[in-house]
C-alpha positions in Angstrom: -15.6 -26.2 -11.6 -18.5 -28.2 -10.5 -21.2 -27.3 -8.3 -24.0 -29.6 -6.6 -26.7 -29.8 -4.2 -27.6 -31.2 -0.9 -29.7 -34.0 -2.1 -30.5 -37.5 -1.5 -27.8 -39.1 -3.7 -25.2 -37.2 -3.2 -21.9 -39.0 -2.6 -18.4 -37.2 -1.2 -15.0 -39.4 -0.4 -13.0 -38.5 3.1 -9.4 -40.6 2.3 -10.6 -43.9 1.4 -14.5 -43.6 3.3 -17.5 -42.9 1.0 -20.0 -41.5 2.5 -24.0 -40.6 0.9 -26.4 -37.9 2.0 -29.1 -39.8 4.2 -31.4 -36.6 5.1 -30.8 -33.0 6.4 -32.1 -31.5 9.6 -33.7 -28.3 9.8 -30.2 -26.5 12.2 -28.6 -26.7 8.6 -26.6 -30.0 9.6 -26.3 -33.4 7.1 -26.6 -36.7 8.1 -24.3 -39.2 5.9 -24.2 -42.3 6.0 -20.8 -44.6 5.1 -22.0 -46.8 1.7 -20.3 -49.8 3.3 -20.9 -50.3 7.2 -23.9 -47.9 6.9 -22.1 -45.6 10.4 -24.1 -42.4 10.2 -21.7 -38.9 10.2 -23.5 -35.3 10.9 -21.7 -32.4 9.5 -22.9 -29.0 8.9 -23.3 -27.1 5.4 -21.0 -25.2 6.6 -18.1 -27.5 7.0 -18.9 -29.6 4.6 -18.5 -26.4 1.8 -15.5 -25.9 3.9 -13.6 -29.3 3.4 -14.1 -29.4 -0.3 -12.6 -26.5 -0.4 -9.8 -27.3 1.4 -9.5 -30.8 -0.7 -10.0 -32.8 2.6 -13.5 -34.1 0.9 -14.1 -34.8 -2.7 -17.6 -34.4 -4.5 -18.0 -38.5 -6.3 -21.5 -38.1 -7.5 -24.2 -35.6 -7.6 -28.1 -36.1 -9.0 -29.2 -32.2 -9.8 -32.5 -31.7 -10.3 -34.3 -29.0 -12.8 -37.1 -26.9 -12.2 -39.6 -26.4 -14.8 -42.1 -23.4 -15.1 -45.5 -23.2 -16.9 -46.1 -20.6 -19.0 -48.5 -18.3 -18.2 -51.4 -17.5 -20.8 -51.7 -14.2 -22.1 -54.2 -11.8 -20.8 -57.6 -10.5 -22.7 -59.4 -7.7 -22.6 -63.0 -8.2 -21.0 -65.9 -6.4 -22.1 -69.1 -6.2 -20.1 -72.8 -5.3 -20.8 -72.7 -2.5 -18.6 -70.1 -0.6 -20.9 -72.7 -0.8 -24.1 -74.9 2.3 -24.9 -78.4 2.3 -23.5 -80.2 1.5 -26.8 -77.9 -1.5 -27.5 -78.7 -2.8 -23.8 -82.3 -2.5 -24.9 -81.7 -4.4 -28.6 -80.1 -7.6 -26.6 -82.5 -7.9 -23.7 -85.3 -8.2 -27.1 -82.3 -11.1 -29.0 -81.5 -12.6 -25.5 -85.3 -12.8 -24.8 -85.7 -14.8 -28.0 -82.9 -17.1 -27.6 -83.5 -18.1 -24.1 -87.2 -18.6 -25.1 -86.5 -21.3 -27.7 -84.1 -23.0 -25.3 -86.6 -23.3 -22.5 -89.1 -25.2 -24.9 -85.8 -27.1 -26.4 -85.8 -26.2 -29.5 -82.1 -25.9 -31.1 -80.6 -23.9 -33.6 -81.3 -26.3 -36.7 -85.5 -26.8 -36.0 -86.5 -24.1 -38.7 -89.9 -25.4 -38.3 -90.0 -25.7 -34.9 -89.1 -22.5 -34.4 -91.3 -21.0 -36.6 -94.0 -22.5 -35.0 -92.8 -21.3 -31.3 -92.6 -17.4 -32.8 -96.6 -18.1 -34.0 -97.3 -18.9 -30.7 -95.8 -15.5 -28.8 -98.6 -14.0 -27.1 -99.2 -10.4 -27.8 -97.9 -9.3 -25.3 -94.6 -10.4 -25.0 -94.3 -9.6 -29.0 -94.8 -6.0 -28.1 -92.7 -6.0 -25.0 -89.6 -7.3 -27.4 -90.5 -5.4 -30.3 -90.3 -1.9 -28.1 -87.1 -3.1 -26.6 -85.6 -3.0 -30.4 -87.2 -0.9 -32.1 -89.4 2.1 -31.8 -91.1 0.9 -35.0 -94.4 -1.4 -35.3 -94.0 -4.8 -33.3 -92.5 -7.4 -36.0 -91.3 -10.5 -35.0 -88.1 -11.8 -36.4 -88.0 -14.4 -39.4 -87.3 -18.2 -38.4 -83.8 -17.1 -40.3 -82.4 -14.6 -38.1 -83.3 -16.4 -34.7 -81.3 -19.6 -35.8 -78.5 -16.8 -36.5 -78.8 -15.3 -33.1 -78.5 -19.2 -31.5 -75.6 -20.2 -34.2 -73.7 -17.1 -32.4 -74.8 -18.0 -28.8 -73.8 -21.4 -29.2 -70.2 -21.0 -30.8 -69.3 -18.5 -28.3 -70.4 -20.6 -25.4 -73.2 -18.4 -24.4 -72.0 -15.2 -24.3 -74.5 -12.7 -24.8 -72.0 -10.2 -26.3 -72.6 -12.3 -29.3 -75.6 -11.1 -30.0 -74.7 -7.6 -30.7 -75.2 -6.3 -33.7 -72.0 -5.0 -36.4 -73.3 -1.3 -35.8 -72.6 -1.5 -32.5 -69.4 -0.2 -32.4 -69.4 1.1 -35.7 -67.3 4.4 -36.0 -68.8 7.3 -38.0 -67.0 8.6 -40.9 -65.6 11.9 -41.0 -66.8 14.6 -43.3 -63.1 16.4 -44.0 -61.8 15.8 -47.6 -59.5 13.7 -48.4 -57.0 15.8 -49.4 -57.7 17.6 -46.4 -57.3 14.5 -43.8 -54.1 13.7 -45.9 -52.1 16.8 -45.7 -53.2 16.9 -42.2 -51.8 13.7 -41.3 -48.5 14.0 -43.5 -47.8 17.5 -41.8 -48.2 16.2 -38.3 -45.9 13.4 -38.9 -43.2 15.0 -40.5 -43.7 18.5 -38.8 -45.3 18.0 -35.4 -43.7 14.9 -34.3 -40.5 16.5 -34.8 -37.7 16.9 -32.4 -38.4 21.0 -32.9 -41.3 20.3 -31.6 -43.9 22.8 -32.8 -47.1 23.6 -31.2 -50.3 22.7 -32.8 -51.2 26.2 -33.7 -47.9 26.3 -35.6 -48.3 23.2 -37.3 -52.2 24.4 -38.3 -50.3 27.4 -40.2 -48.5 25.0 -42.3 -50.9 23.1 -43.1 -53.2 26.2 -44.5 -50.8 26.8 -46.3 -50.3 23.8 -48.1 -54.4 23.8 -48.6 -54.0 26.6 -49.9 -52.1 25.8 -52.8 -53.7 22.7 -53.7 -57.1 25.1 -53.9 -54.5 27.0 -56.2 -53.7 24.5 -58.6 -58.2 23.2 -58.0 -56.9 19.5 -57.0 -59.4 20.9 -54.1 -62.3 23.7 -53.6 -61.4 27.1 -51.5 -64.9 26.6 -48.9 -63.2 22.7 -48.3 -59.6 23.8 -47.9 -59.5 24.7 -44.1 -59.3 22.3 -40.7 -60.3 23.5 -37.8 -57.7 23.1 -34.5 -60.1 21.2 -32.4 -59.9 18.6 -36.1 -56.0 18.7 -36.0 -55.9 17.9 -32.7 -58.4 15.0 -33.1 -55.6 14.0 -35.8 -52.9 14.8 -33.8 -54.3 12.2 -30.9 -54.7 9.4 -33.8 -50.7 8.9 -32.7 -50.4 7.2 -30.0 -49.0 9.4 -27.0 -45.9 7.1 -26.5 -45.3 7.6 -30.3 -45.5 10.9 -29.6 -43.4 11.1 -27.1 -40.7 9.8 -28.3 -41.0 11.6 -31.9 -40.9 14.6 -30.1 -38.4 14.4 -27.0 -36.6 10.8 -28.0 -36.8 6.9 -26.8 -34.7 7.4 -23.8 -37.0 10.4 -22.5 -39.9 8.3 -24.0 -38.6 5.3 -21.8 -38.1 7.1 -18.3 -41.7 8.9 -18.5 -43.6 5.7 -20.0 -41.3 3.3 -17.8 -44.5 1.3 -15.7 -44.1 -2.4 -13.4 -46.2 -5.1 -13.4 -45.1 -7.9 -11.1 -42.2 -6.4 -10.2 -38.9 -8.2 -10.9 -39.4 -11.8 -12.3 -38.0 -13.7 -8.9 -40.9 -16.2 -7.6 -38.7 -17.6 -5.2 -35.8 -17.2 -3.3 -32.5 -18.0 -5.1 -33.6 -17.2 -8.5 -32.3 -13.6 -9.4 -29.2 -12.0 -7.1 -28.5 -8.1 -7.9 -25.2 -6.9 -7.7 -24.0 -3.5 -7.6 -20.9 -0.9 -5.9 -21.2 2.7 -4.4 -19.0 4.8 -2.6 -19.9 4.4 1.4 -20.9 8.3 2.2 -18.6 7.6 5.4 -14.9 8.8 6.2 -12.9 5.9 8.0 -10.2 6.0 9.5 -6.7 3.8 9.6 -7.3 1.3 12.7 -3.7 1.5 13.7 -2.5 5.4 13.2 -6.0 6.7 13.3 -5.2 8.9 10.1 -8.1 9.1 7.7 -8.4 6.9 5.1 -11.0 8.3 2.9 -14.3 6.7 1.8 -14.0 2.7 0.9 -16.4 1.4 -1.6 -19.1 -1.2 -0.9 -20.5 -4.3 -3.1 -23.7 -5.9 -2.3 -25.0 -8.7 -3.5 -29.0 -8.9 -2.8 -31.8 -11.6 -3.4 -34.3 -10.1 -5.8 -37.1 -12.3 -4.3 -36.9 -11.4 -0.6 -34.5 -8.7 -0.5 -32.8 -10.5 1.6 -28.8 -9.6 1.5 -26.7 -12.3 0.7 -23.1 -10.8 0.7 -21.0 -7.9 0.9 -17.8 -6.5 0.1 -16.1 -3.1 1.5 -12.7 -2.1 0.1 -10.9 0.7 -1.9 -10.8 -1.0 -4.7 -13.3 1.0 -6.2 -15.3 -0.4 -8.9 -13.8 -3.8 -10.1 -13.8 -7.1 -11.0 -12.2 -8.3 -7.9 -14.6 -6.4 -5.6 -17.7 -7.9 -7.6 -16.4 -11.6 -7.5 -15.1 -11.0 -3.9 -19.0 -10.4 -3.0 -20.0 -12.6 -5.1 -18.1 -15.6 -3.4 -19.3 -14.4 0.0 -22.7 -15.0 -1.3 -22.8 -18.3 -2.3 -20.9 -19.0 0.3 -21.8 -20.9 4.0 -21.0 -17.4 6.5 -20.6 -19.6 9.6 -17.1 -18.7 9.9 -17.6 -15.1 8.6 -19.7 -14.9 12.3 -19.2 -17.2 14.7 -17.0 -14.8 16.3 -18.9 -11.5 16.1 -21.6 -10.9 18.7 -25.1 -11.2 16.1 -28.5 -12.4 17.1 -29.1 -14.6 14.3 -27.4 -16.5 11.9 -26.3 -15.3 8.0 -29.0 -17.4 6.1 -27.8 -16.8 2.8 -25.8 -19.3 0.9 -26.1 -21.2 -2.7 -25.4 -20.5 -5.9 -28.4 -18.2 -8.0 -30.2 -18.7 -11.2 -29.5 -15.5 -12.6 -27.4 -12.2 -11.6 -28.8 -8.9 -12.3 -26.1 -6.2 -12.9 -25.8 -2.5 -14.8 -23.3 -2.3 -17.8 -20.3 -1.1 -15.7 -16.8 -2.4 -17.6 -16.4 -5.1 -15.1 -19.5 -6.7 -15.4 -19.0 -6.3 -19.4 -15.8 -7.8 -19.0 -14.6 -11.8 -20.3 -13.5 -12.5 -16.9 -16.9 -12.0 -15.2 -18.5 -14.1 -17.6 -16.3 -16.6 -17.7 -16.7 -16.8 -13.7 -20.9 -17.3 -14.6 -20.0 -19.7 -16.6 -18.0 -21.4 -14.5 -20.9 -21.6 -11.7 -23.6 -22.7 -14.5 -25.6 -19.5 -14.3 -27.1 -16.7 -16.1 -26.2 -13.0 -16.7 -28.6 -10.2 -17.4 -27.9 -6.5 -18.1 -29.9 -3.8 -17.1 -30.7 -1.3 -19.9 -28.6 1.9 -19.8 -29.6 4.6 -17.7 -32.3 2.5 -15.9 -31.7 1.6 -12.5 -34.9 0.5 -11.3 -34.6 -2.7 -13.4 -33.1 -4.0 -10.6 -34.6 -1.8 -7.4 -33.8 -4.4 -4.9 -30.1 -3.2 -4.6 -30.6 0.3 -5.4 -33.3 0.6 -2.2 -30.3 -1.7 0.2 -27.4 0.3 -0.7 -29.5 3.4 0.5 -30.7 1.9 3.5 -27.0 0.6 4.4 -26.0 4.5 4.1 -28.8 5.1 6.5 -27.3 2.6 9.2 -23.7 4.9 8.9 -23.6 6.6 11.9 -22.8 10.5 12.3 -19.1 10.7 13.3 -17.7 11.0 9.6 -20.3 11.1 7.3 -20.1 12.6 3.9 -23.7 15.4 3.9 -25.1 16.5 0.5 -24.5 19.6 -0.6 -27.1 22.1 -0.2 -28.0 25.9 -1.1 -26.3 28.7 1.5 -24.8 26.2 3.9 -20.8 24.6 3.9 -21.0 21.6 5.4 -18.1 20.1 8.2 -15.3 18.3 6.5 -15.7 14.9 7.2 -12.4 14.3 7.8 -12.3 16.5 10.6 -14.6 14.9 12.8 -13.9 10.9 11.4 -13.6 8.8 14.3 -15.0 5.3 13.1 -12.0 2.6 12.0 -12.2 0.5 9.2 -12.8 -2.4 11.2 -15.6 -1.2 13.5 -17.1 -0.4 10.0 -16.9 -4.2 8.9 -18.4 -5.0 12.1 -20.9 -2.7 11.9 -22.6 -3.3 8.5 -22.2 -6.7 9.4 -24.6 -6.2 12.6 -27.1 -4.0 10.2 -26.9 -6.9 7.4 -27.8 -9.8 10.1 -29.7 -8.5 12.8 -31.5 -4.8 11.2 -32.1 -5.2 7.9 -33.9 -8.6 7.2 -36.2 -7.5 10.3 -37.5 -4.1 8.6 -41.3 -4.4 8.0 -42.0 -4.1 4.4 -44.9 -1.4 4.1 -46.1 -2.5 1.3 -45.9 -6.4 1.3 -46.2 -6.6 5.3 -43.5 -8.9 5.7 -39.7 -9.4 6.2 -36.8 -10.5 4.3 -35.3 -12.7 7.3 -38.9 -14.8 6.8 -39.5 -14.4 3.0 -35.7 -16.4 2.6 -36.3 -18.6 5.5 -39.4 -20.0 3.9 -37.8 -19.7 0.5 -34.9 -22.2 1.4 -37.8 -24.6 3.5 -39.6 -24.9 0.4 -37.4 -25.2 -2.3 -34.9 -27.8 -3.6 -31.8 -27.8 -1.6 -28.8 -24.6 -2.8 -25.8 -25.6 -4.9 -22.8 -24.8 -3.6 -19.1 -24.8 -5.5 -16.4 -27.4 -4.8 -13.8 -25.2 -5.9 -13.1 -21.4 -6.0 -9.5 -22.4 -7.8 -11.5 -21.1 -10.9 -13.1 -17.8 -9.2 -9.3 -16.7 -7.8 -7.6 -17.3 -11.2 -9.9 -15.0 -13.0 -10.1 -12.2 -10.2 -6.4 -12.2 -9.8 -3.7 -9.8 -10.8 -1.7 -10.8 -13.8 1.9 -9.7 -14.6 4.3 -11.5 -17.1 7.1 -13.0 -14.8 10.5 -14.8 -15.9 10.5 -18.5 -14.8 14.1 -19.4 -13.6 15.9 -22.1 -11.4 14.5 -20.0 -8.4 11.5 -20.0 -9.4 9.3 -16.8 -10.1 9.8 -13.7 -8.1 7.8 -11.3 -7.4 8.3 -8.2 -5.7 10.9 -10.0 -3.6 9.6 -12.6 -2.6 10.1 -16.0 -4.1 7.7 -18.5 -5.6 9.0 -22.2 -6.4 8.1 -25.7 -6.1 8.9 -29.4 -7.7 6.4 -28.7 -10.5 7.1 -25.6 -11.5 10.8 -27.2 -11.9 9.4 -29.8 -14.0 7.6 -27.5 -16.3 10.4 -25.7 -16.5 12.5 -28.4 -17.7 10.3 -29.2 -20.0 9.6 -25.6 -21.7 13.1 -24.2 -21.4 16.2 -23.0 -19.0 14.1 -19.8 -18.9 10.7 -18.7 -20.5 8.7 -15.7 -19.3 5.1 -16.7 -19.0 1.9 -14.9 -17.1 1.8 -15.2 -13.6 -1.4 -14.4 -11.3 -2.0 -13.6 -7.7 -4.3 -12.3 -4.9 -3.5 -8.8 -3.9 -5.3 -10.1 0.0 -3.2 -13.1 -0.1 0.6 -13.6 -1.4 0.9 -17.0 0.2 0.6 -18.4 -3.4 0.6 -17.4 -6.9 -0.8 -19.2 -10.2 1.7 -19.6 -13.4 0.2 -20.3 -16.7 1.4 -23.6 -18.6 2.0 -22.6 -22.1 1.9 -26.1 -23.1 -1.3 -27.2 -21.4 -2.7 -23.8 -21.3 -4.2 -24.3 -17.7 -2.9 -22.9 -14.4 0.0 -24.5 -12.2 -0.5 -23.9 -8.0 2.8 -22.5 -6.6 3.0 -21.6 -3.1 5.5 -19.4 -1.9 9.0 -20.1 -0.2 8.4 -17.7 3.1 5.3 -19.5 3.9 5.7 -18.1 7.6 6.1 -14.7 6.2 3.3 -14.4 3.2 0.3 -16.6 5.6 -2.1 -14.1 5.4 0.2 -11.4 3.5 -2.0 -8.9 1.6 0.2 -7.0 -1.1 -0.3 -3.5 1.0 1.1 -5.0 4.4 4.2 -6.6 1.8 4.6 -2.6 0.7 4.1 -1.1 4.1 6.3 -3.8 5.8 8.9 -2.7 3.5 8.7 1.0 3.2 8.9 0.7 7.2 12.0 -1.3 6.8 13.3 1.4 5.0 12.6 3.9 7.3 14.6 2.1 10.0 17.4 1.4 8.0 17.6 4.9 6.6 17.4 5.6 10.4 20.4 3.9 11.2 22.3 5.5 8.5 22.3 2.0 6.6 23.7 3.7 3.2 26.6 5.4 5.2 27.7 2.4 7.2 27.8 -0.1 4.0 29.3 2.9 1.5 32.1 3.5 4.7 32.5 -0.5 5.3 33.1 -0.9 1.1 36.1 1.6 0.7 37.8 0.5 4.1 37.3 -3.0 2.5 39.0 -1.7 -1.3 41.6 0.1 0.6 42.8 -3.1 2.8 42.9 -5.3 0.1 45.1 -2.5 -2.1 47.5 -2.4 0.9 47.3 -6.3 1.2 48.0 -6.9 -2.4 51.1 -4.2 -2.4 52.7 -6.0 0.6 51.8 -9.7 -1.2 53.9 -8.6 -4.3 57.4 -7.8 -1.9 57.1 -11.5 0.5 55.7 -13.5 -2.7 59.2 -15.1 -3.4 60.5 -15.6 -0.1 57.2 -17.3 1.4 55.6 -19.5 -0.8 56.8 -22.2 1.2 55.8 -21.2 4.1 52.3 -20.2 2.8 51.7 -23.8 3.0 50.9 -24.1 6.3 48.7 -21.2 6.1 44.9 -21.3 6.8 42.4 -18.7 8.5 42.0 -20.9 11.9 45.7 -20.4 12.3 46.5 -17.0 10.8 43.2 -15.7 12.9 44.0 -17.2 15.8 47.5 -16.5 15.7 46.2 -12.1 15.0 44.0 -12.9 18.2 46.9 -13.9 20.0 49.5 -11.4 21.8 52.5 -12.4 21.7 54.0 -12.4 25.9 57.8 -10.6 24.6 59.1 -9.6 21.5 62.1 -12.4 22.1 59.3 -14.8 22.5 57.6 -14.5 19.1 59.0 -17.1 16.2 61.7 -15.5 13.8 60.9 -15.4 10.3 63.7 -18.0 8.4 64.0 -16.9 4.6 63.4 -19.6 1.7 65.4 -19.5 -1.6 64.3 -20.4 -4.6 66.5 -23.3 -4.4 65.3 -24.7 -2.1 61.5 -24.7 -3.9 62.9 -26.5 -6.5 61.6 -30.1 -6.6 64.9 -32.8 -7.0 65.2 -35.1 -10.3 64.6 -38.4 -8.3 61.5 -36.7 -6.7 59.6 -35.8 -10.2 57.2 -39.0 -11.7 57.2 -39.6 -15.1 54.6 -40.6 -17.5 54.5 -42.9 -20.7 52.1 -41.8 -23.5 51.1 -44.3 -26.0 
């Protein structure tokens, strides 16, 4: 499969016409122009995604372009002057009082005796006013030494004061415990606090007494300096870091949930880049649209923009969780939805369409499966799974699928369960058919959704994707979903014969699937794939080339549009009339009247056998039929019967040919 763009340069064939992309206009429509007269041709994205699929058009050339992304340097920490302690606030007003001195009078870093000469020449005053800011000792002024040490450090920094603090500044005192004492107290913590027992700190104080103690026992330690204080273990105690904690004590995936923090938010800086996928069960009871018998709750698949929010497809079924469901949204998605709504009354048009950088899914078994991967793979783009058991690594479809619950109306819908109250059965009250749901979530994915004001960003989905498209490089779209339809299809291993494949009754043939069969064998079972929403056409695997072979079906008329439930409905309601009828009764009675005339027929052959086979020459079933549909006017008129002899069967000498063999 190959995908492309709308972009200047690209080339598609219609029959033997070749036609380039000239510019596009802002009502999604594409101006082309033919490469050899120049005629300009206007078609819309929509159609044009439409025709390739059908194989009227053909992609000839295609110039994609990449997108490149700076990285972003790392953050530091900033410290200001404001966070030191008062008395080191008063020791760099004295250093930065010196340094900013010797640069008024120019004087740089390596003019010993210039500077020298400048600290001589410090009035009094000033001398005593730096001194007290640095000292409460007798005014001294610094050496020529250290003040070219202070500017070395202001200059390499870049003239941050900060480096003009002293070592001590943030110089930690050091405890007065023993040893011993700190190192029992950190072993025990570790290997009996930061259990998954979890002890308190009182208990974990006890153990380590008694440990203390019995070093004192054995004098690796004195008995006044064998004790720690609780306020001292829990200073040691806090040495671990809490999430280390944490996750000693309760384990990483608690660790994770509680911890779990957002930056950004989801890495998706424009629209496009990251699509979330995901299923629930609709909390809605439908019913059948035909009968009006319930049908239970059908199952939904969204597929959402991560950037804007903005929902790009859906899928409602009861499938339940699959792979066909996921890739059925999926090619909604990337898909052009002008035909998906030109018939259903919406305000605005389905923006979304194009193929994403990157799909965002949870570790259910279809996601994990080959097929879905190979389907990425297929459309050149990324997968990513979300960690287990954390949902809000992709909160854009989580936050949809509950607001889509909150567009169900009331007739039907499923209520949680709560304390002292029994809900209504849903199905009791259900009054909403499976296709005024369709219609519905349609109208709530077009026209309600994209137009709810984001509290916190101020801003809407229909404008955030708008802009995203009117700023970006133009979608890619797929040529083919041949690819997409193999891999979600059902398979079932089929015997290929002169008819064909069949498959549940109906029949699958065609000139190709003849000439592979002629040249694999007579017969050969092989895999055969189709759509359970369409039987119109099935795909059976070359064992030879190992690729796919197209074979439509010989009751086109019938299987146009044929899902694989109508095939099973139709026929169980064929059955019903037949069984009506008393189909089984009439053939079984038909079947022994039809064994009993031809034992009467063969018993009355036998007795006329000798004397007519002359005169079963002239039989035939015109005559002898229309002769039994005939009544005779008088028994003297009908023809007597004139016996044969076997005598008179037998051929003369004269009239027998003879044959030479050499």
């Amino acid at each position: 499969m190959s995908t492309f763009t709308l972009t200047i340069g690209l080339v598609i064939r219609d029959g033997q016409r070749t036609w380039r992309l000239d510019r596009t206009l802002d009502d999604s429509r594409n101006v082309f122009l033919d490469l050899e007269s120049g005629a300009p041709k206007t078609i819309s994205t929509a159609e044009l995604q439409r025709d390739l699929l059908a194989g009227r058009l053909l992609v000839v050339q295609e110039h994609p372009v990449a997108l490149s992304k700076q990285a972003e340097s790392a953050t530091q920490l900033v410290q200001t002057v404001e966070d030191l302690p008062e008395k080191e606030q008063r020791r760099l007003k004295y250093r930065m009082g010196i340094v900013k001195h010797m640069l008024r009078r120019g004087i740089r870093k390596g003019m010993r005796s210039l500077i020298r000469i400048e600290l001589a020449k410090l009035p009094a005053q000033t001398v005593s006013e730096l001194a007290e800011a640095e000292t409460t000792s007798a005014a001294q002024v610094p050496t020529a030494s250290t003040v070219m040490d202070w500017m070395r450090k202001f200059d390499r920094s870049g003239g941050n004061p900060l480096s003009l603090l002293s070592g001590n500044c943030f110089r930690r005192a050091s405890g007065r415990l023993h040893p011993l004492v700190l190192e029992i107290a950190r072993r025990k913590v570790r290997d009996h606090y930061c259990t998954r027992k979890r002890p308190s700190a009182s208990a974990t104080k006890l153990v380590i007494d008694r440990e203390l103690s019995v070093q004192a026992d054995r004098g690796r330690i004195d008995a006044a300096e064998a004790a720690i204080s609780i306020s001292t273990l829990r200073r040691v105690i806090h040495e671990v870091s809490p999430f280390e904690r944490c996750v000693a004590r309760y384990g990483p995936a608690y660790a994770r949930n509680k911890w779990r923090y957002s930056l950004g938010g989801i890495d998706a800086p424009r629209a496009l880049a990251r699509y979330e996928i995901d299923h629930t069960i609709l909390d809605i009871v439908v019913v059948h649209d035909v009968t009006g018998m319930p049908m239970g709750r059908p199952t939904i698949t969204v597929v959402v923009d991560g950037y804007s929010g903005y929902i790009a497809g859906f899928f409602i079924s009861f499938w339940s969780a699959s792979l066909a469901s996921a890739l059925s949204a999926f090619k909604i998605a990337i898909s052009p939805k002008y035909f998906l709504t030109e018939h259903a009354e919406l305000r605005h048009r389905w923006l979304a369409f194009g193929i994403p950088d990157l799909i965002v899914v949870d570790n259910g078994l279809e996601f994990h499966s080959r097929h879905f991967h190979a389907a990425a793979w297929h459309l050149a783009t990324d997968v990513l799974h979300c960690a287990v058991r954390q949902p809000w690594l992709k909160p854009t479809v989580e936050r949809t699928i509950g607001e889509i619950n909150g567009y169900l109306p009331a007739a039907g819908r499923v209520e949680k369960p709560l304390n002292n109250y029994l809900p209504e059965q849903p199905e009791k009250h259900a009054c909403i058919t499976f296709g005024a749901l369709c219609m519905g979530v349609l109208k709530a994915v077009v026209d309600v959704h994209p137009f709810e004001v984001s509290e916190r960003r101020l801003d809407r989905a229909y404008d955030l994707y708008g802009e995203g498209l009117a700023t970006q490089l133009a979608p890619r779209l797929a040529s083919s979903f041949n690819e997409l339809d193999i891999i979600m299809a059902s398979a079932k291993t089929l015997t290929v014969g002169n008819e064909g494949v069949v498959k549940d009754y109906l029949r699958y043939n065609s000139p190709e699937l003849q000439a592979l069969r002629r040249r694999v064998g007579l017969t050969f079972r092989t895999e055969v794939k189709f759509n359970p929403e369409n039987l119109h056409h099935v795909w059976v695997h070359d064992p030879l080339q190992k690729s796919w072979l197209h074979v439509p079906s010989c009751q086109a008329e019938y299987t146009e549009g044929l899902s694989a439930v109508q095939h099973r409905a139709i026929r169980a309601s064929k059955k019903k009339e037949l069984t009506l009828r008393n189909a089984a009764e009439t053939l079984t009675r038909g079947r022994l009247e039809l064994i009993d005339m031809w034992g009467g027929a063969i018993r009355s052959g036998k007795r006329v056998k000798s004397n007519f086979l002359k005169a079963a020459e002239g039989f035939t079933s015109t005559s002898t039929l229309g002769a039994a549909s005939r009544k005779p006017e008088s028994a003297d008129a009908a023809t007597p019967l004139i016996p044969v002899t076997k005598a008179e069967l037998m051929a003369l000498p004269n009239e027998m040919e003879t044959y030479a063999f050499e």
